[in-house]
N, C-alpha and C positions, 0 to 999 in steps of 0.2 A: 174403249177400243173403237178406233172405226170402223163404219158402216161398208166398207171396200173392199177389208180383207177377206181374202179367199179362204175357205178350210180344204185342207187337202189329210187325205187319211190316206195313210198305205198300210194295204190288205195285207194278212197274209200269206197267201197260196194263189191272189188274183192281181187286179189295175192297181195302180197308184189313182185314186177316185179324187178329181178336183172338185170342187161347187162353186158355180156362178162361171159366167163368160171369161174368156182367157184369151189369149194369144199366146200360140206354144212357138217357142224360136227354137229353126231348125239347125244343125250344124253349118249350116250354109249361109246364115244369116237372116233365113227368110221367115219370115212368120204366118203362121197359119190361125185364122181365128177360128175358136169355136164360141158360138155365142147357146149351147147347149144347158142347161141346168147342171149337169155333173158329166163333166169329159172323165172317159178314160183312158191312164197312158199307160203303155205296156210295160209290164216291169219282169216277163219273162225272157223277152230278145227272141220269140214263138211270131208275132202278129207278122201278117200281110198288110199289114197297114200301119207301122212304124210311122211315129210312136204313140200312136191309137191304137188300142184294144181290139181284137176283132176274137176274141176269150176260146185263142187257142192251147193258153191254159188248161183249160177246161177239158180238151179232149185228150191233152197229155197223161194228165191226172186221171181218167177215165180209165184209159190205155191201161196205165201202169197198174189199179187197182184188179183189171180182170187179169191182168198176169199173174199176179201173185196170189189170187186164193180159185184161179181155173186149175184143174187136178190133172 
């Protein structure tokens, strides 16, 4: 296996979790580098920062749990 390939895991209730530097190509054409250890991209269509994680999952999820067992 080469030493290049990226591992990418997707969560499931959060990011699509890449590892190692990337360059994410946008619908536009354009690319954006992230040279971070583990990018994440949003895979609820929730972030302010498409298609970067900014883990507004996380407060949806929150949300929706005190709904259902506040009396």
């Amino acid at each position: 296996m080469p030493e290049d390939r990226r591992r990418v895991i997707v969560t499931e209730d959060g990011p699509i979790l890449v590892y190692g530097p990337v360059d994410v190509e946008m619908p536009d054409g354009t690319r954006v580098p992230s040279d971070r250890a583990v990018t994440a991209l949003c895979a609820c269509g929730r972030s302010g920062r498409r298609p970067f994680c900014d883990t507004s999952h996380r407060r949806r999820v929150r949300g929706e749990e005190r709904k259902e067992y506040d009396p």
